[in-house]
N, CA, C and O atoms as a GROMACS GRO file, in nm:
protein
  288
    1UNK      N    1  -0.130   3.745   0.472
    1UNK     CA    2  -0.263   3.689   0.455
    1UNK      C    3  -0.358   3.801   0.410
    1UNK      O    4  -0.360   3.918   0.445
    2UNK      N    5  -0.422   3.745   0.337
    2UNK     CA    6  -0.521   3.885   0.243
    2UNK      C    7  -0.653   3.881   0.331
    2UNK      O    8  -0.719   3.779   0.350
    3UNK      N    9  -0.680   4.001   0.381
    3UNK     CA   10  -0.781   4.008   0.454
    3UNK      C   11  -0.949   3.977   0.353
    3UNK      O   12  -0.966   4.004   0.234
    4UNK      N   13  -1.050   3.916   0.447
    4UNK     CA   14  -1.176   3.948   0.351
    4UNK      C   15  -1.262   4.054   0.438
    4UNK      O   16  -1.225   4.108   0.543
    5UNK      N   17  -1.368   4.069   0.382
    5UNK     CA   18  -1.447   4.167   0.451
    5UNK      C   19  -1.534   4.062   0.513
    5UNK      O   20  -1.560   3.953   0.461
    6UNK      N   21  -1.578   4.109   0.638
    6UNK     CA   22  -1.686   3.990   0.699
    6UNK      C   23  -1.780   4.005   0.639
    6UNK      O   24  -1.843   4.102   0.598
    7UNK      N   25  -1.797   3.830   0.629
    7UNK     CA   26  -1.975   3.794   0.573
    7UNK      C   27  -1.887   3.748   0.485
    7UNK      O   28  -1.882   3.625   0.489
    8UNK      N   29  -1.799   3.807   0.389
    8UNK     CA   30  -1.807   3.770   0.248
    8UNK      C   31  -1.824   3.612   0.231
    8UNK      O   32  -1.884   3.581   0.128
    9UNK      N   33  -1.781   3.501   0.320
    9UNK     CA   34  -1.831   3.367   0.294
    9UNK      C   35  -1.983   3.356   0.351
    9UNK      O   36  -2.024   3.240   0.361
   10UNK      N   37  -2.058   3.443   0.383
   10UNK     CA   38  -2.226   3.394   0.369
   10UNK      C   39  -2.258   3.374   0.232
   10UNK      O   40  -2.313   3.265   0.221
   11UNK      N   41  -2.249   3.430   0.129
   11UNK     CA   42  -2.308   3.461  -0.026
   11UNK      C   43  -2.309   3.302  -0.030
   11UNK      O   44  -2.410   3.248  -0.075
   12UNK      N   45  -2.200   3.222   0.016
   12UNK     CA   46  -2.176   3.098  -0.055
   12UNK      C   47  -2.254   3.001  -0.036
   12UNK      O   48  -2.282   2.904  -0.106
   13UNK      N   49  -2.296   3.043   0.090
   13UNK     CA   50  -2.383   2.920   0.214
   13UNK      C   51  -2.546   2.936   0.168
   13UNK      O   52  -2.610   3.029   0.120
   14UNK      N   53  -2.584   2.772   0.215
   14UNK     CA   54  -2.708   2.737   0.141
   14UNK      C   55  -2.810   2.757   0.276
   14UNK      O   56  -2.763   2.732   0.387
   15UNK      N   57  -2.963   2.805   0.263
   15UNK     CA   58  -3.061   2.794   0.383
   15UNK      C   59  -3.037   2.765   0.503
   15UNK      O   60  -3.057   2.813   0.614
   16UNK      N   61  -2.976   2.651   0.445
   16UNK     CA   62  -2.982   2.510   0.599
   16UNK      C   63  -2.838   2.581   0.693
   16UNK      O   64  -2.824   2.602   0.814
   17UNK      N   65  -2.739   2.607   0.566
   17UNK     CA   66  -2.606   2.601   0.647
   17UNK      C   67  -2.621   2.744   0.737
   17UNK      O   68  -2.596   2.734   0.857
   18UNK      N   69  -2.658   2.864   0.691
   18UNK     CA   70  -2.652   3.002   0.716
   18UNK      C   71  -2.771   3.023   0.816
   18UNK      O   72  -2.772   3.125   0.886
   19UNK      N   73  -2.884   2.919   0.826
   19UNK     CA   74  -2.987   2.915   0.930
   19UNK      C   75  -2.900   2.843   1.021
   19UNK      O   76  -2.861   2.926   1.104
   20UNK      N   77  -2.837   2.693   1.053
   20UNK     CA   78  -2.772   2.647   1.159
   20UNK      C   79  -2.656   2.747   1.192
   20UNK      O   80  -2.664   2.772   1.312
   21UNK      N   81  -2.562   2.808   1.142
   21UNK     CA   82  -2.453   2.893   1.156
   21UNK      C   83  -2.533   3.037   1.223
   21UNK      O   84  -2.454   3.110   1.283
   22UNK      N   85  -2.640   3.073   1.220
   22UNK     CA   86  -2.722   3.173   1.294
   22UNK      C   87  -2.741   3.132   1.419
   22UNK      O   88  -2.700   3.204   1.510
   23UNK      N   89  -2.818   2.988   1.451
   23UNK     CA   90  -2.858   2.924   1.559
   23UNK      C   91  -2.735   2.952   1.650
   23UNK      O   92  -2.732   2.991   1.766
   24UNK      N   93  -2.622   2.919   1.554
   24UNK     CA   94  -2.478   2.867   1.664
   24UNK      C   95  -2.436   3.025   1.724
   24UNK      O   96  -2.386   3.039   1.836
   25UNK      N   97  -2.466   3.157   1.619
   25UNK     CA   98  -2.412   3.261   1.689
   25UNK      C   99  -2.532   3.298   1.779
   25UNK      O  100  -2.498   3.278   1.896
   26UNK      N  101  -2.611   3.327   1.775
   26UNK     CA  102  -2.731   3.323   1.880
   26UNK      C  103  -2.713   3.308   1.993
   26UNK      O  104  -2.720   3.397   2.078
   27UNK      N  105  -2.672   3.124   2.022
   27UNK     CA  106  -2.624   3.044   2.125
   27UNK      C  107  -2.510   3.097   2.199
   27UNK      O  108  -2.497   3.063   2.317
   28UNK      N  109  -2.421   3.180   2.142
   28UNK     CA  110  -2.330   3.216   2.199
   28UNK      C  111  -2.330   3.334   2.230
   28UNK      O  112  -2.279   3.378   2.333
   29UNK      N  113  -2.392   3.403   2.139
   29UNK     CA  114  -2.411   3.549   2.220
   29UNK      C  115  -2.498   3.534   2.356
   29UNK      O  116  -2.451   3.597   2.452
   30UNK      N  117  -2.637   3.448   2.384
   30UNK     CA  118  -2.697   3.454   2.453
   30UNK      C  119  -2.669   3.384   2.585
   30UNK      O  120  -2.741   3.395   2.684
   31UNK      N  121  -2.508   3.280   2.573
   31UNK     CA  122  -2.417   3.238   2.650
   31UNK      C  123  -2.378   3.291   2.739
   31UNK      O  124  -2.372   3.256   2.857
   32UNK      N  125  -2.329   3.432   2.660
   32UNK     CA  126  -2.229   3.548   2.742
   32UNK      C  127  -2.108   3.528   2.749
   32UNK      O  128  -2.050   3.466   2.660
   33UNK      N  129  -2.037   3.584   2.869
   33UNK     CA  130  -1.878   3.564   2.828
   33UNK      C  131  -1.808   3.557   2.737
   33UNK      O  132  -1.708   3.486   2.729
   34UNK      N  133  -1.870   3.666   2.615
   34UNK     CA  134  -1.732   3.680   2.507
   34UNK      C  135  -1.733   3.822   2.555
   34UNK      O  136  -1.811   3.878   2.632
   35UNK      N  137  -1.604   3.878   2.476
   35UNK     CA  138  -1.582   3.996   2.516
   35UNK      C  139  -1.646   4.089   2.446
   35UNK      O  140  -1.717   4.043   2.357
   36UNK      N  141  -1.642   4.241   2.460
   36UNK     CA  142  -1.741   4.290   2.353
   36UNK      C  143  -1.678   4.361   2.237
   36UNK      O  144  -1.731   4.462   2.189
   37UNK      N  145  -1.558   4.306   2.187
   37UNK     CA  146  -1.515   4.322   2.067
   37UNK      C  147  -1.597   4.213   1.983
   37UNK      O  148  -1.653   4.220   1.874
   38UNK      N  149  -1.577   4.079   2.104
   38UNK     CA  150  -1.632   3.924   2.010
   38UNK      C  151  -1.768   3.976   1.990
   38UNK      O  152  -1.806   4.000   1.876
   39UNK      N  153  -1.844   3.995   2.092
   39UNK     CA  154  -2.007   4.000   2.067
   39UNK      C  155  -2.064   4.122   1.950
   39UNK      O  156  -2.172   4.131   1.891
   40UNK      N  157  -1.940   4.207   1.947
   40UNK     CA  158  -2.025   4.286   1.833
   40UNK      C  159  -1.990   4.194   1.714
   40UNK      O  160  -2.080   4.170   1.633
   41UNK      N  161  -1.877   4.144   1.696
   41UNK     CA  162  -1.872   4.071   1.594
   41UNK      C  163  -1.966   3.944   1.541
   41UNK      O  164  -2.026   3.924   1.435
   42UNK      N  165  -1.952   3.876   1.652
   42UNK     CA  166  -2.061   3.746   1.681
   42UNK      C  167  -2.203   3.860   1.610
   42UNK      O  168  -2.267   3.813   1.515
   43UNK      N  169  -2.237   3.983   1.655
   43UNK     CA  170  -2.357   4.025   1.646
   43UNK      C  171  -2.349   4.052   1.502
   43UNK      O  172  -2.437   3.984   1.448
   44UNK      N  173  -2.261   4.143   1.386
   44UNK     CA  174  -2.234   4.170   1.275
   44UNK      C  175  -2.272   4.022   1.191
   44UNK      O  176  -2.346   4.013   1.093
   45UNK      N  177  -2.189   3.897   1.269
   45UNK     CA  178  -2.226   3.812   1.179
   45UNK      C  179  -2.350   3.782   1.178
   45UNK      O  180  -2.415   3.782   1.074
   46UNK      N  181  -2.404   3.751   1.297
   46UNK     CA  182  -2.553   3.701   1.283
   46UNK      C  183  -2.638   3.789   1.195
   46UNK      O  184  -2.694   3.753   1.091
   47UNK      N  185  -2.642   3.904   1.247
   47UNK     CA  186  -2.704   3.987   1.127
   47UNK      C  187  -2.649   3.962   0.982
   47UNK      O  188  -2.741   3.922   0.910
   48UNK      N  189  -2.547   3.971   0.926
   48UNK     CA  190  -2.576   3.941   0.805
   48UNK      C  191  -2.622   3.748   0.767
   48UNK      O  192  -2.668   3.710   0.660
   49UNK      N  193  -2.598   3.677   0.862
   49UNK     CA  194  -2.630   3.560   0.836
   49UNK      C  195  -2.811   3.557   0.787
   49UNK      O  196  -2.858   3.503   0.688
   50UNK      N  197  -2.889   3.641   0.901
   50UNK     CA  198  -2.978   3.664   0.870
   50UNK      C  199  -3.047   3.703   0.780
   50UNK      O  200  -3.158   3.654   0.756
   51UNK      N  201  -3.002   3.786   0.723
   51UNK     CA  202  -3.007   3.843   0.573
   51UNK      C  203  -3.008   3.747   0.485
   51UNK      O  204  -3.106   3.711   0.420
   52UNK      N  205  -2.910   3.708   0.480
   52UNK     CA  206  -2.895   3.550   0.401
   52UNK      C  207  -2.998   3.469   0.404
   52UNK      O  208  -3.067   3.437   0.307
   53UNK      N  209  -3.008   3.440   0.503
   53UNK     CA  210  -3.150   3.323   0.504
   53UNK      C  211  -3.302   3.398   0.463
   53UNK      O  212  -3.401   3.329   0.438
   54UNK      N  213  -3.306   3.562   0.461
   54UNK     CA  214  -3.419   3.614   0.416
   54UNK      C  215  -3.407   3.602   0.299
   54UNK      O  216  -3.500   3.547   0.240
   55UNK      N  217  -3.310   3.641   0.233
   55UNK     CA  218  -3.271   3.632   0.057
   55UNK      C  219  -3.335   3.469   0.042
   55UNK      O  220  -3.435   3.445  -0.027
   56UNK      N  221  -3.291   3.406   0.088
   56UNK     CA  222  -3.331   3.237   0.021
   56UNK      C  223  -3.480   3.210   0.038
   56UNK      O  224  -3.546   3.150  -0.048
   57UNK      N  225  -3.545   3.267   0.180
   57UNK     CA  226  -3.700   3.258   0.187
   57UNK      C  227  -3.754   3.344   0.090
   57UNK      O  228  -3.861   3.294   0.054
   58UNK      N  229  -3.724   3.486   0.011
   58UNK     CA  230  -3.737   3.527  -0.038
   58UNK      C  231  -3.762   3.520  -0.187
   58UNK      O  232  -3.841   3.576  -0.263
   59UNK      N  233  -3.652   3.420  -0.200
   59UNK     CA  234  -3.628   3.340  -0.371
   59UNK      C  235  -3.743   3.279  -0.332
   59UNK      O  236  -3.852   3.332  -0.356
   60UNK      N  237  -3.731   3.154  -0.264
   60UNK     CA  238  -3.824   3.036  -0.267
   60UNK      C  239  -3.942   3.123  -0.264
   60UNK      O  240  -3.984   3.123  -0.380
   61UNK      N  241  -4.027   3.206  -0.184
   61UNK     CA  242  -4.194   3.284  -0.217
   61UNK      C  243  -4.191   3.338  -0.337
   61UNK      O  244  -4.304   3.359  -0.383
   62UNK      N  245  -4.057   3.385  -0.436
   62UNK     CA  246  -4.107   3.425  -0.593
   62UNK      C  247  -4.124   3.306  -0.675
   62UNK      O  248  -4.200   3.314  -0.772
   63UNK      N  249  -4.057   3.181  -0.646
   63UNK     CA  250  -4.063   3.081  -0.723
   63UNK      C  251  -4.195   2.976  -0.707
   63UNK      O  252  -4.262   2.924  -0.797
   64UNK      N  253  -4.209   2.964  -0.554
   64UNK     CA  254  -4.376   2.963  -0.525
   64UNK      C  255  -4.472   3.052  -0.609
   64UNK      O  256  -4.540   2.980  -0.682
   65UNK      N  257  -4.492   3.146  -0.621
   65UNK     CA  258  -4.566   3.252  -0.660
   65UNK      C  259  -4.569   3.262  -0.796
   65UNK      O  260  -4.666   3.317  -0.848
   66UNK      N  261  -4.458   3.207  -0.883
   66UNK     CA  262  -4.424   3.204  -0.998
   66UNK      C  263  -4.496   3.070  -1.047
   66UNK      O  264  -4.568   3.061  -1.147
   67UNK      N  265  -4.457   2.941  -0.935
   67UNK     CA  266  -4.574   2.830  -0.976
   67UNK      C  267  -4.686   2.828  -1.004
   67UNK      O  268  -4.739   2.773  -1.101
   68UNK      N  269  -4.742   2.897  -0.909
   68UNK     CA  270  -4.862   2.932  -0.893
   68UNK      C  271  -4.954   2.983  -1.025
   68UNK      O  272  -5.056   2.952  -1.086
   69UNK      N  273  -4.860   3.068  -1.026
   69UNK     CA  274  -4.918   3.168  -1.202
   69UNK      C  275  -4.912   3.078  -1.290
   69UNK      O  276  -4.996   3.115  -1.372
   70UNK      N  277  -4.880   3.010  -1.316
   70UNK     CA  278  -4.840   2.922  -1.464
   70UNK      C  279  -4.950   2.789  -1.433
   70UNK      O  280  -4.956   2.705  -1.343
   71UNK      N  281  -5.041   2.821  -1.570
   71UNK     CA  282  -5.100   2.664  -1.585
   71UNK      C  283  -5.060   2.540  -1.574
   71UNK      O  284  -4.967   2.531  -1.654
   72UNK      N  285  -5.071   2.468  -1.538
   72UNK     CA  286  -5.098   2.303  -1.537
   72UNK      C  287  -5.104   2.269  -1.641
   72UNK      O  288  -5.124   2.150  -1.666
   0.00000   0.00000   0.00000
């Protein structure tokens, strides 16, 4: 089995999916009882999940901002 690097399936995921998939690692880190191989991992993902969802708020305020500029 060909390994990937973690995250590499965030790039793919849309706002909604990579904001609920944050919520869910959150929930579980703040659960407890994983071990702390899982929780750094659980933690690696959330952080880059996060990222992700800044990139998309990020697009959407240039494309706002871009509306904005352009006449009617």
């Amino acid at each position: 089995m060909a390994e990937t690097k973690p995250g590499s399936d965030i790039e793919a995921l849309s706002y909604e999916e990579a904001r609920e998939q944050l919520v869910a690692v959150v929930g579980r880190l703040e659960a407890g009882g994983a071990s702390l191989e899982e929780s750094l991992a659980l933690w690696e993902r959330g952080e880059a999940l996060a990222k992700r969802c800044e990139e998309w708020l990020e697009g959407a305020r240039k494309r706002l901002a871009a509306a904005r500029d352009q006449p009617l």
